[in-house]
N, C-alpha and C positions, 0 to 999 in steps of 0.2 A: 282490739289492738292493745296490746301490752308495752309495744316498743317502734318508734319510725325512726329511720334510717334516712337521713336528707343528704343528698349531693349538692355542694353549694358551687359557684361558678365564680367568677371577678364582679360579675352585674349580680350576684345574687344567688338566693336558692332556684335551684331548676327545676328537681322532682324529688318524691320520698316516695319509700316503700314502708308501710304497714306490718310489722308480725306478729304472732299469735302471743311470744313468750319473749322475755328481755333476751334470755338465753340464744334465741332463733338470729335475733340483731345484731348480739355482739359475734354470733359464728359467721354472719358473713363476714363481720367489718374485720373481725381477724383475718378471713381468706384473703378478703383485701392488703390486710396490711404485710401479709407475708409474700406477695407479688413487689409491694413498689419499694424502689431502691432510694436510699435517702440520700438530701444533696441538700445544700447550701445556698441553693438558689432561692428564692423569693415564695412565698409560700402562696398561690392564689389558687388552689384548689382545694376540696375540704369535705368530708363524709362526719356528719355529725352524729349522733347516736342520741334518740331521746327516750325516757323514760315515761307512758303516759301516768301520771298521777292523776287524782280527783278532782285536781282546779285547773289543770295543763298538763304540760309536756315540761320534763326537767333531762338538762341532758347530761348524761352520764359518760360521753366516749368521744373521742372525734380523731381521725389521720388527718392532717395534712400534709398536701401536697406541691410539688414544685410545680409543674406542668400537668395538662392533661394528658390523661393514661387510660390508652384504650382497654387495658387489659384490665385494671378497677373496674371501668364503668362495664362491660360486660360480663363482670363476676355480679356485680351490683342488678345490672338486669338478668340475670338469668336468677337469681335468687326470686326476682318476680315469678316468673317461669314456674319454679320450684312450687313455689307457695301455694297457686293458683290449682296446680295438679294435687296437692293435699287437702286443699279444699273441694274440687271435685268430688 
């Protein structure tokens, strides 16, 4: 793992995806960020981008968001999808 991608919720982080190259990471969270439309409302949702280094995870990226957005979060799982069939 070079890079995790964390979707965080109001209560917290929910789930993260693992990728191979920082590279891999910031391509989904761009496809993400070229879906959601920006607003002014309250910001409680949030895709963090981290970097792993040798003592941890440093994070390098993050959208946030007003509401939940189905259409993020299944760019977001299907990049699992993706992953899993290059690793096959």
């Amino acid at each position: 793992m070079a890079s995790r991608l964390v979707y965080f919720t109001p209560k917290g982080p929910l789930c993260f995806i693992d990728y191979l190259t920082v590279r891999d990471g910031l391509a989904v969270l761009e496809q993400i960020r070229k879906t959601v439309r920006g607003s002014r409302l309250p910001r409680l949702y949030e895709f963090r981008l981290f970097e792993k280094i040798k003592n941890g995870l440093v994070r390098i990226d993050a959208l946030v968001l007003p509401k939940f957005d189905s259409k993020s979060v299944s760019i977001f799982l299907d990049s699992l999808e993706g992953r899993s069939l290059q690793l096959s």
